[in-house]
C-alpha positions as CSV (number, residue, x, y, z in Angstrom):
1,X,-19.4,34.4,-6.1
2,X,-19.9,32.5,-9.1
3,X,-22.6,29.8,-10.0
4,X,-20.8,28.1,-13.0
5,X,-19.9,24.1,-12.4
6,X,-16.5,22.4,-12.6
7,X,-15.2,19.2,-12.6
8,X,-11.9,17.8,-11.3
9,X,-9.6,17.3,-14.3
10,X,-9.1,13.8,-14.3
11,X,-4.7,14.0,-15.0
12,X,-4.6,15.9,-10.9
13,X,-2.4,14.1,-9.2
14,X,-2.8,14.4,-5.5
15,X,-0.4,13.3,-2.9
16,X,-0.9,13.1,0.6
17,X,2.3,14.2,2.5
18,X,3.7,13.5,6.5
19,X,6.1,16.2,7.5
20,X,6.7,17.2,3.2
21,X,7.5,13.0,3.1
22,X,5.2,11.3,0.9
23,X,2.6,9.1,3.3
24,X,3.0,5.3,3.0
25,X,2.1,2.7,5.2
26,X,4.8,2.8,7.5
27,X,5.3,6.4,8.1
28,X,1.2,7.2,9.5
29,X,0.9,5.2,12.5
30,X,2.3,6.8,15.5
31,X,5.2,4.1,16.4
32,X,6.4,3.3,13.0
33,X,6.2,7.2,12.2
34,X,8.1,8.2,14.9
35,X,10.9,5.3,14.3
36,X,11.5,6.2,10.6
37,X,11.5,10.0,11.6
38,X,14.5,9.1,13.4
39,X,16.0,6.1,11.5
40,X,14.9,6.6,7.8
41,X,14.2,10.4,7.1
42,X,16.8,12.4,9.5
43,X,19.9,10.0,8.5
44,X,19.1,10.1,5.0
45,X,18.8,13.7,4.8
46,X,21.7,14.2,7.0
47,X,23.4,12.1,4.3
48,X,22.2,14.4,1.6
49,X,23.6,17.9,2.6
50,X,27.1,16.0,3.5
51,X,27.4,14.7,-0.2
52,X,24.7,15.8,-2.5
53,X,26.6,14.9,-5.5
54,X,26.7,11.2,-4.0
55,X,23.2,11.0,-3.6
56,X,22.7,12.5,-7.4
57,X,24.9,9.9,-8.8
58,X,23.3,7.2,-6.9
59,X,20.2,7.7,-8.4
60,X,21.1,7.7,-11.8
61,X,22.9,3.9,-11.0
62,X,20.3,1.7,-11.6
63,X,22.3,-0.9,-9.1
64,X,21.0,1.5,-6.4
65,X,17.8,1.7,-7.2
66,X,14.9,2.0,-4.3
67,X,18.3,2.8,-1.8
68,X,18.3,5.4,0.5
69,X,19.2,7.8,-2.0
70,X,17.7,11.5,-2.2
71,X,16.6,12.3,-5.8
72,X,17.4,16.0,-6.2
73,X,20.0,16.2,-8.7
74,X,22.5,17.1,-6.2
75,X,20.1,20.9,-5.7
76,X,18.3,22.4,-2.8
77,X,20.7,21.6,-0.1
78,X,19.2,24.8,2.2
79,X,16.1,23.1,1.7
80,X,16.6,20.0,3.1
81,X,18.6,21.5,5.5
82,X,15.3,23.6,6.7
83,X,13.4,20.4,6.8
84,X,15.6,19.0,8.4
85,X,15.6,21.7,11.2
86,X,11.5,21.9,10.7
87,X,11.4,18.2,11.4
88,X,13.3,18.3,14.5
89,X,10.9,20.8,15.8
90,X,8.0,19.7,15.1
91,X,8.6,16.6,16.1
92,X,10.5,16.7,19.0
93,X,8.1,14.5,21.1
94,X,7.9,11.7,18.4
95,X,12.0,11.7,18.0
96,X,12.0,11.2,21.9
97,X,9.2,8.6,21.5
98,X,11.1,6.7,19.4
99,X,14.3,7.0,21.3
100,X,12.3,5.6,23.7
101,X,11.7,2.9,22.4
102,X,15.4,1.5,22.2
103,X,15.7,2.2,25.5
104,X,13.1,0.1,26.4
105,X,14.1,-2.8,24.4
106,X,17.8,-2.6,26.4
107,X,16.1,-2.2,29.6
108,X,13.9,-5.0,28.9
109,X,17.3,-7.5,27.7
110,X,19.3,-6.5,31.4
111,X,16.6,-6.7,33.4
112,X,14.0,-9.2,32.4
113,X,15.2,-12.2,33.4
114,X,12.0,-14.5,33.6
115,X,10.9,-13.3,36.8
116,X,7.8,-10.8,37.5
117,X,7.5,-7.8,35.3
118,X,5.7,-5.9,37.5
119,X,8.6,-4.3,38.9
120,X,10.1,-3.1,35.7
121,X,6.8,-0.6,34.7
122,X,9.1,1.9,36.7
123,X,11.6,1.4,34.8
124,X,10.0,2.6,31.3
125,X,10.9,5.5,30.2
126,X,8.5,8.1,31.0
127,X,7.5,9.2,27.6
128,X,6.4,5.1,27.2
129,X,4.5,5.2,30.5
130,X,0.8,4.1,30.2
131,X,1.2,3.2,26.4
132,X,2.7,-0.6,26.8
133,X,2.5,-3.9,28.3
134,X,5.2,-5.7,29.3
135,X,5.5,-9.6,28.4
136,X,7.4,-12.6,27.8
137,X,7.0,-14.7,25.1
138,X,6.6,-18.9,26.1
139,X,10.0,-19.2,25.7
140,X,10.3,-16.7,28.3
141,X,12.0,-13.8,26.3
142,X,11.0,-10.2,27.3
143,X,9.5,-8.5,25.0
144,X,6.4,-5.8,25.3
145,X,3.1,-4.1,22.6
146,X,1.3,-0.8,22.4
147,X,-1.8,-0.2,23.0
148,X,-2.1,1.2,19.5
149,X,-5.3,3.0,19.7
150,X,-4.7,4.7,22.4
151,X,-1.2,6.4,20.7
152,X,-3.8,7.3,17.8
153,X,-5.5,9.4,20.3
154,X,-2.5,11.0,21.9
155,X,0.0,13.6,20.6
156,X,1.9,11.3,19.0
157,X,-0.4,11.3,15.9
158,X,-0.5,14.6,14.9
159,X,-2.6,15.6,12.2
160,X,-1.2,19.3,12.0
161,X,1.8,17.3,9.8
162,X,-0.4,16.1,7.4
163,X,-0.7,17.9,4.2
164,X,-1.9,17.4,0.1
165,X,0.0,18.2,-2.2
166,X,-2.1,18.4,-5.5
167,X,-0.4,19.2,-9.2
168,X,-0.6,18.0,-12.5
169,X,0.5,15.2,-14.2
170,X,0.3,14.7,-18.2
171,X,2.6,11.1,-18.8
172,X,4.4,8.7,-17.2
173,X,7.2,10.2,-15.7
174,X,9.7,9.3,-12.9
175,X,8.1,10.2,-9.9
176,X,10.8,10.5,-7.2
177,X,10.8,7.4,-5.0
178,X,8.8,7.6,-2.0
179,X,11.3,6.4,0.5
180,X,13.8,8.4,-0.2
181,X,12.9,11.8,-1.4
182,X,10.5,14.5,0.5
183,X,8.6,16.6,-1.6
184,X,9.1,20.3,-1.6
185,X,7.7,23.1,-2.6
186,X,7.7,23.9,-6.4
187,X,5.8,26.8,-8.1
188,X,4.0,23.7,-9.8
189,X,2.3,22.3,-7.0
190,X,-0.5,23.6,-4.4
191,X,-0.3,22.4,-1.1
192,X,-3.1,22.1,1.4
193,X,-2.3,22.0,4.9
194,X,-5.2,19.4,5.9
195,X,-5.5,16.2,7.6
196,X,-6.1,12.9,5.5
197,X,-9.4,12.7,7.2
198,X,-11.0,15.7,6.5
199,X,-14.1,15.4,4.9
200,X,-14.0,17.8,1.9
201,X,-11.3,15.7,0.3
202,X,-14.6,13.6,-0.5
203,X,-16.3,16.5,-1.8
204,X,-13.2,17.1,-3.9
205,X,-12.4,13.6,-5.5
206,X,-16.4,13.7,-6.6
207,X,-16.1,16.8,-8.5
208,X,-14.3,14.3,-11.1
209,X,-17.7,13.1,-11.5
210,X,-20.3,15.3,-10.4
211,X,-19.3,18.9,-11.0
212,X,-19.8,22.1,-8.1
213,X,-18.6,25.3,-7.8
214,X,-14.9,26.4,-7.2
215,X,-17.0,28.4,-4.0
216,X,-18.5,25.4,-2.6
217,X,-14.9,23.2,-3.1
218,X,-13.1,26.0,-1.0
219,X,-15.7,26.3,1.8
220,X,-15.8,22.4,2.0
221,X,-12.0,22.0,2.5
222,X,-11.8,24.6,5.3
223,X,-8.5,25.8,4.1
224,X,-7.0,28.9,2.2
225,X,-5.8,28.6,-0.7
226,X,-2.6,30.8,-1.4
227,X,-2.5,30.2,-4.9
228,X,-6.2,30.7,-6.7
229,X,-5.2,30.7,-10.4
230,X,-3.5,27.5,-9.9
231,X,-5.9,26.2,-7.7
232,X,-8.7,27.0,-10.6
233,X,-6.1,25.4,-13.0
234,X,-7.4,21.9,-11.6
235,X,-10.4,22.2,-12.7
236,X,-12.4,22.2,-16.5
237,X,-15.9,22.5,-17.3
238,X,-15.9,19.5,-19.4
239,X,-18.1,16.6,-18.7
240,X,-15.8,13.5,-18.0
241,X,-16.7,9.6,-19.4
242,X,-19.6,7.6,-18.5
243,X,-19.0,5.0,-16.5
244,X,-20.2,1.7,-18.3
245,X,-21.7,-0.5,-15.4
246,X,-21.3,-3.9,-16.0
247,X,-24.9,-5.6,-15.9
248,X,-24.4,-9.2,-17.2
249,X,-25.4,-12.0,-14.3
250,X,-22.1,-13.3,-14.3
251,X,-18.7,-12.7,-13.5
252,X,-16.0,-9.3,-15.5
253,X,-12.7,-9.0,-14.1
254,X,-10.9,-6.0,-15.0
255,X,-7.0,-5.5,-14.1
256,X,-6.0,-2.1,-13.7
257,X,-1.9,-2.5,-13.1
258,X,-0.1,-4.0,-10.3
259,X,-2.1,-5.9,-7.6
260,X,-5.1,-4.2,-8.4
261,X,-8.2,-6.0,-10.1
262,X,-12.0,-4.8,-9.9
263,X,-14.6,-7.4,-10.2
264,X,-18.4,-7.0,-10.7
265,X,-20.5,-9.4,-10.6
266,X,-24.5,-9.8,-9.5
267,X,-24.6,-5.9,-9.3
268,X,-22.0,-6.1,-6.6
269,X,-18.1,-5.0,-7.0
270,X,-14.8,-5.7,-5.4
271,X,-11.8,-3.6,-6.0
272,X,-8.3,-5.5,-4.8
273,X,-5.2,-3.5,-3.6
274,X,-6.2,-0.4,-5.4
275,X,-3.4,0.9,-6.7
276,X,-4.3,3.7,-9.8
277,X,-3.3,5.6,-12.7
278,X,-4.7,9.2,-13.6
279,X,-6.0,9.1,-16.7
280,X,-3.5,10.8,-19.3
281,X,-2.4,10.6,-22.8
282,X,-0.2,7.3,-23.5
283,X,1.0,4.5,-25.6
284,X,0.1,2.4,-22.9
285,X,-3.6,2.1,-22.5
286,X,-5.0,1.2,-19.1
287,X,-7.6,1.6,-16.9
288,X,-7.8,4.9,-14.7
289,X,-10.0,6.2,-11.7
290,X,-12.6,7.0,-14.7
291,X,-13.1,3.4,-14.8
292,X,-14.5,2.6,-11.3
293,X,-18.1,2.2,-10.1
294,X,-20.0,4.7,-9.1
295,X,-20.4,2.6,-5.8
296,X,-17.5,-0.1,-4.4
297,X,-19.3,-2.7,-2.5
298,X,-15.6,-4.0,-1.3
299,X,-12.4,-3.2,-1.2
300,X,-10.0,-6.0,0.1
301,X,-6.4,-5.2,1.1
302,X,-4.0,-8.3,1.0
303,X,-1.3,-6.8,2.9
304,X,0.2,-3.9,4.4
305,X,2.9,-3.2,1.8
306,X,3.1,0.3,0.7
307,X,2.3,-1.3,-3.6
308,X,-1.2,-3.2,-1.9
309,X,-1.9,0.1,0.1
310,X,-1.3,3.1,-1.3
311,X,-3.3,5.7,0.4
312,X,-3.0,8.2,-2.3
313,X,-5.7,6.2,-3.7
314,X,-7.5,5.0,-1.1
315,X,-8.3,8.6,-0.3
316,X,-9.6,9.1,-3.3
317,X,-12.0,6.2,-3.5
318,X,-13.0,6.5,0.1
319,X,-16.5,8.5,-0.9
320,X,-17.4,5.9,-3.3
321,X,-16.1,2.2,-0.8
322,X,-18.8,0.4,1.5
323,X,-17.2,-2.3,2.8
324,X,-12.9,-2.2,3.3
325,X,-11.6,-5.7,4.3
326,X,-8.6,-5.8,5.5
327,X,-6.8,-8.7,7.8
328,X,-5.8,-8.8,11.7
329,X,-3.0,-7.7,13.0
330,X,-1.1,-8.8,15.6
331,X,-2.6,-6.1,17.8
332,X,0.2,-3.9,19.4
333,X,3.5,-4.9,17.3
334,X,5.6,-2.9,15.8
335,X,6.4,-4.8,12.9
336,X,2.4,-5.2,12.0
337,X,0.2,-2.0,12.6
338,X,-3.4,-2.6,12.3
339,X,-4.7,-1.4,9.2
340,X,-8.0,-1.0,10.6
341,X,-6.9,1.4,13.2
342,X,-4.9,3.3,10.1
343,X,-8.1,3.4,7.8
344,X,-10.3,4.8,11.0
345,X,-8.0,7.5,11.8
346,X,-7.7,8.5,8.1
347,X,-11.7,9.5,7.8
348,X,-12.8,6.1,6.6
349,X,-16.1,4.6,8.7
350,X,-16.5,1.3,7.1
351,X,-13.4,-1.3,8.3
352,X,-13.5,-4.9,9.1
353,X,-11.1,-7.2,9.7
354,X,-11.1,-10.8,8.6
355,X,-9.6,-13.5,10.0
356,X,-8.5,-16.8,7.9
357,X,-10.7,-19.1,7.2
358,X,-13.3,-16.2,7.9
359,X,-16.2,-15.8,5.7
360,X,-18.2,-12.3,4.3
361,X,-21.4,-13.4,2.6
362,X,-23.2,-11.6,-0.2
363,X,-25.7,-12.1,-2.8
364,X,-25.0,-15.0,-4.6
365,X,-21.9,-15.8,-3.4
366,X,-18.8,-15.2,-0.2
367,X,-15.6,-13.9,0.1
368,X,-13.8,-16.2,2.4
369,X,-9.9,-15.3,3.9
370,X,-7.1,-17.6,3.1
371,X,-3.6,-17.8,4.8
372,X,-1.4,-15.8,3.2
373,X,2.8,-17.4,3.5
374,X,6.0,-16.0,3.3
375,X,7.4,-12.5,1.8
376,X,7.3,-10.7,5.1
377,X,10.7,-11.8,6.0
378,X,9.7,-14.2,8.2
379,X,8.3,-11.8,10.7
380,X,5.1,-12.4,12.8
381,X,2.5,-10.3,10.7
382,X,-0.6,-11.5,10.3
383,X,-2.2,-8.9,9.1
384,X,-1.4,-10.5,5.0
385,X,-4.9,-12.4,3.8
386,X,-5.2,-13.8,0.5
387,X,-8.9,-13.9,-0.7
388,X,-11.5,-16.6,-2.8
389,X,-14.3,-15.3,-3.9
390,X,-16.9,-17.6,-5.2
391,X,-20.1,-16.6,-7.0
392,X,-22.7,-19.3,-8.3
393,X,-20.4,-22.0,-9.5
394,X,-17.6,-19.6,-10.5
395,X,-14.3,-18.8,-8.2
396,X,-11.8,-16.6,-7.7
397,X,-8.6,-17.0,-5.7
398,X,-6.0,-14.2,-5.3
399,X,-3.2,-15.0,-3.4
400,X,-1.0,-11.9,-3.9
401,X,2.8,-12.0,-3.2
402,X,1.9,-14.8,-1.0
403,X,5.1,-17.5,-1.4
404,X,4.2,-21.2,-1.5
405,X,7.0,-22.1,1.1
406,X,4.9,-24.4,2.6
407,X,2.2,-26.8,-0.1
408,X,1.1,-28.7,2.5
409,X,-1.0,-25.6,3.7
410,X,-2.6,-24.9,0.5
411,X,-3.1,-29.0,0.2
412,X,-5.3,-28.7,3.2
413,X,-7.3,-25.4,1.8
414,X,-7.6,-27.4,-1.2
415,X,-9.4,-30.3,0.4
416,X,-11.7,-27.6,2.5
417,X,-12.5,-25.2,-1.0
418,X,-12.1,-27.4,-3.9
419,X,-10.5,-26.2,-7.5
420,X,-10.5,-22.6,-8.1
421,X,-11.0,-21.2,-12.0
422,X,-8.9,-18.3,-11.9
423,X,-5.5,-17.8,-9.9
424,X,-4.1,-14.5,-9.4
425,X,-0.1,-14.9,-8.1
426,X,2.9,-12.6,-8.1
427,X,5.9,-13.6,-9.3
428,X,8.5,-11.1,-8.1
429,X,10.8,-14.0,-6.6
430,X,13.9,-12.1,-5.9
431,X,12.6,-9.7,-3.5
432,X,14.2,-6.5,-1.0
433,X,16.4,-7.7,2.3
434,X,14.1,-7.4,5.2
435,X,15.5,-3.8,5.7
436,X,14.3,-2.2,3.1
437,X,10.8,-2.0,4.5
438,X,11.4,-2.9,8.1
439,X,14.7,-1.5,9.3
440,X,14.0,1.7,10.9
441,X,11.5,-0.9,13.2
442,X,14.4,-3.2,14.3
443,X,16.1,-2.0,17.8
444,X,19.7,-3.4,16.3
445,X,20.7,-3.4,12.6
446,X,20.7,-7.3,11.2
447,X,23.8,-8.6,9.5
448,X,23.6,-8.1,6.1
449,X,24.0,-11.8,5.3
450,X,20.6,-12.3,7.8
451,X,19.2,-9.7,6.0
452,X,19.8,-10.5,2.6
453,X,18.6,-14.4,3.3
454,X,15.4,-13.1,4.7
455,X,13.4,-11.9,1.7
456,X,10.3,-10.4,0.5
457,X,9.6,-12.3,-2.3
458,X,6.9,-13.7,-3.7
459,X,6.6,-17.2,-5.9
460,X,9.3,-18.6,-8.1
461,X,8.3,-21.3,-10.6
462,X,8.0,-24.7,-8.6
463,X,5.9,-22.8,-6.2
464,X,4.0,-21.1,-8.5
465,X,3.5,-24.7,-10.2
466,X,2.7,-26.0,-7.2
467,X,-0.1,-23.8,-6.3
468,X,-1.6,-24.8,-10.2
469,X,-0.9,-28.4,-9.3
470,X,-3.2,-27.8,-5.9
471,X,-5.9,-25.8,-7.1
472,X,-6.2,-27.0,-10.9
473,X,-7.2,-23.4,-12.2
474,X,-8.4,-23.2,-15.7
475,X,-6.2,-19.6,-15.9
476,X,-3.3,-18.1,-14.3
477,X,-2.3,-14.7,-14.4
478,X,0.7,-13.3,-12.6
479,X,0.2,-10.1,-11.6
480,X,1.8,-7.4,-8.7
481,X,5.4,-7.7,-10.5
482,X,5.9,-3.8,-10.3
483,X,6.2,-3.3,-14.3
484,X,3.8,-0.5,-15.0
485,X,5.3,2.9,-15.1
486,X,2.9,4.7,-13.0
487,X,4.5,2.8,-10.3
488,X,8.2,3.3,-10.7
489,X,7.6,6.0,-8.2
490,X,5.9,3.2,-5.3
491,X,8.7,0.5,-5.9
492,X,11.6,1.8,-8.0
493,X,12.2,-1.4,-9.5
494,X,13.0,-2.6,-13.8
495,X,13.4,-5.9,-15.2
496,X,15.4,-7.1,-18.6
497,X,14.6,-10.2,-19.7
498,X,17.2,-11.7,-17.9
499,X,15.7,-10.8,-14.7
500,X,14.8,-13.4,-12.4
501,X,11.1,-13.1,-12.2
502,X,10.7,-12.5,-15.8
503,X,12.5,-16.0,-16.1
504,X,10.5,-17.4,-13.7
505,X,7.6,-16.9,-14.5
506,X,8.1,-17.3,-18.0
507,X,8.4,-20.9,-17.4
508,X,5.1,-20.9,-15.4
509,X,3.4,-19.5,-17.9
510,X,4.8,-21.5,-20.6
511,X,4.1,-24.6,-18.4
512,X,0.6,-23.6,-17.8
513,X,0.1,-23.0,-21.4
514,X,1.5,-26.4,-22.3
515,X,-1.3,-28.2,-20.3
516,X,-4.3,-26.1,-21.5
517,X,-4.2,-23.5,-19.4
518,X,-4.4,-19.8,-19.9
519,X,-1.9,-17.9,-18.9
520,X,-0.5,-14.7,-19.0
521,X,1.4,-12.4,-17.1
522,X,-0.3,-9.0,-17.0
523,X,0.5,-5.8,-17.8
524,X,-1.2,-2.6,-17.4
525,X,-5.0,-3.7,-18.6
526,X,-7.0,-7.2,-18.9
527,X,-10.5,-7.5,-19.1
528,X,-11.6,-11.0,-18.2
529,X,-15.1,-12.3,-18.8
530,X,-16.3,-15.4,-16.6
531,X,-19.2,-17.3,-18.1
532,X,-21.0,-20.3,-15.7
533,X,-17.5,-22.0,-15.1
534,X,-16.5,-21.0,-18.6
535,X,-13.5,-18.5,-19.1
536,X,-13.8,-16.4,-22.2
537,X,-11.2,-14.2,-22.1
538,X,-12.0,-10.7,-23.8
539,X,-8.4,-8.6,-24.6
540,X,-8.7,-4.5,-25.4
């Protein structure tokens, strides 16, 4: 047993794995696991070991980017092929579940009629017995919900698939894209058959700031490791960065990429949609998980898209979060898990959701939730919040992908809330068909011309104008645009300048700029400085 202290590199990249497929929002909860076991992961593999050479030229076209496409190069057909017969082992109750779950939906369209439901219980399949309600809808359509949080607590979740997968990352390379490609095994990368929730995770993700032995890290996880001298590989004896709290009375914003800004202010913090880099060497400087508070009073989640929650980061920020916000669901729809349930059942203590128009007071100041529109392809999720903060006379409003489809709404938040000083929007205005996200959830596949009119996009320019012309902000940033490479990987998407949202919101911000307005569309690291009402904007 040794006594000398490490620390966890700060370039380890961890992620957290379901059945070897890398864990996003839409592949933990028990339902939407189980239907893109059988509708995402199975056909796409299937697909692979038929045509491997398809799949590898796919990738390489970048008119099929983010498709169903495995990134392999064409190799390690046997392995698929064992996950593939793995997957339909293990999982045998949650390919039946979901199964299940058509069959319910055809029952439900021959036999609901308008008249009682009560005698139709019998008629769910068994597997479904005791974890639905039936329904109708005012219009009298059948239709029926889970009672989600009792599925958490039933075989259907089963931790025993969880895994980490933990290896080392030293630039910004193409990550494969999670959708489409499971992560096997490489003589690279250690992988620790754990649950998400387990609690030595914490005791892991600390070590990047306060060191321990490799003894006390092993004994925390409860797992064995099978490969030591890599394991000890993760680890250096060098003291990492300070962390320079900010102390001033009023208001620093700093953007770390994507959707995700940290602000400080009155000794309390809020990280949004944190979404990280590891910390590297780069032409591109940004801010990494060196850069965080010791201690995050909040972290608000705007929505339940896989670039806003990205669980390989939430997990490891969890021992250092308060407070997570996040909105409410529809409770028992498939199209809009709660993220509250999600967040409990992955080890994290400290969820609340917020309703709009609902209000979270601290020192100084409130975080209150506003509607959030659009970009969900006109499903019913409600679970999407956009958030104003306001401290002292100072305000924030972030309204995320959130598509101004309808002014008169924000009109009517404007007369309740006033003018805003900063506006946070995203601009990516083209958006994926609803299937891209959604389809292994839909009991029938849409019509491609249905599906390609119902997108999730976020603002062009006249409703990105429009939302200046409501709230009057003395800056606008666009943000959440998918442009920084450490998240090729999350959305697999590249613009030109002939891409629609560059255009787009090009003219907003040349708009904005031509009345007095900053503006800016961001890029991989901001640091903003808010002074009693007055922006002073301070670049690195």
């Amino acid at each position: 047993m040794s006594d000398k202290l490490y620390y966890l590199k700060q370039n380890i990249q961890i992620e957290p794995l379901i059945n070897d497929w890398y864990a996003w929002i839409q592949i933990i909860p028990p339902v939407q696991g189980a239907l893109n076991i059988v509708h995402r992961h199975l056909p796409m593999m299937d697909s692979y070991i038929s045509a491997p050479e398809i799949h590898a030229s796919a990738v390489n076209n970048p008119a099929f980017r983010g498709g169903p496409f495995i990134d392999l190069n064409g190799e390690k057909v046997q392995e698929v092929k064992q996950l593939i017969s793995q997957t339909q082992k293990d999982c045998e109750s949650n390919i039946e579940f979901a199964k299940a779950i058509k069959d319910l939906y055809k029952m439900l369209e021959t036999e609901a009629k308008g008249y009682s439901m009560e005698p139709l219980y019998e008629k769910v399949p068994e597997v479904l017995k005791g974890h639905v309600e039936l329904v109708y809808d005012m219009n009298h359509n059948p239709s029926f919900r889970f009672f989600e949080g009792l599925l958490y607590k039933s075989d259907f979740y089963d931790t025993s698939s969880q895994s980490i997968a933990i290896s080392t990352i030293e630039k910004d390379a193409d990550r494969p894209f999670i959708f489409s490609t499971p992560r096997l095994e490489n003589e690279d990368t250690l992988k620790l058959n754990i649950p998400f929730a387990n609690k030595g995770l914490d005791e892991l993700f600390k070590m990047k700031k306060k060191p321990q032995t490799l003894d006390y890290i092993k004994e925390s996880l409860g797992v064995e490791i099978n490969n030591s001298e890599l394991f000890k590989s993760f680890f250096t004896e060098e003291k990492p960065n300070e962390y320079q709290e900010y102390t001033g009375d009023n208001m620093r914003i700093r953007y770390f990429g994507h959707a995700c800004i940290l602000v400080e202010t009155g000794g309390v913090s809020f990280l949004f949609d944190p979404v990280l880099s590891y910390t590297y060497e780069s032409d591109i400087s940004r801010y990494t998980y060196e850069d965080l508070p010791e201690k995050i009073d909040y972290v608000l989640i705007t929505h339940s898209h896989h670039d806003h929650v990205l669980i390989e980061t939430m997990l490891q920020i969890r021992h250092k979060v308060d407070n997570i916000i996040v909105g409410a669901n529809v409770k028992g729809t498939i199209q809009d898990p709660s993220l509250k349930l999600l967040f409990e059942n992955l080890g994290f203590d400290n969820v609340s959701e917020i309703e709009e128009f609902g209000e979270i007071k601290f020192p100084g100041g409130k975080i209150t939730g506003i509607p959030f529109l659009g970009e969900h392809h006109d499903l019913f999720i409600q679970s999407k919040i956009c958030y104003l903060i306001n401290y002292n006379d100072s305000s924030i409003l972030s309204v995320a992908d959130s598509c101004n489809i309808e002014p008169k709404l924000y009109e009517k938040v404007h007369e309740l809330y006033g003018e805003v000083d900063v506006l946070f929007l995203g601009m990516e205005c083209d958006g994926a068909p609803s299937s891209w996200v959604y389809g292994p959830l839909f009991p029938e596949t849409p019509d491609r011309d249905k599906d390609y009119s119902r997108r999730g996009r976020g603002c062009n320019y006249s409703e990105g104008i429009g939302l200046v012309n409501i709230f009057k902000p003395k800056e606008v940033y666009v943000y959440a645009m998918g442009e920084e490479p450490w998240i090729r990987h999350i959305l697999d998407v590249a613009y030109t300048d002939e891409s629609n949202p560059i255009i787009e919101s090009n003219k907003l911000i040349a708009d904005c700029s031509n009345r007095g307005i900053i503006a800016e569309r961001l890029f991989a690291e901001k640091e903003l400085l808010i002074y009693s009402n007055e922006a002073v904007l301070d670049e690195k």
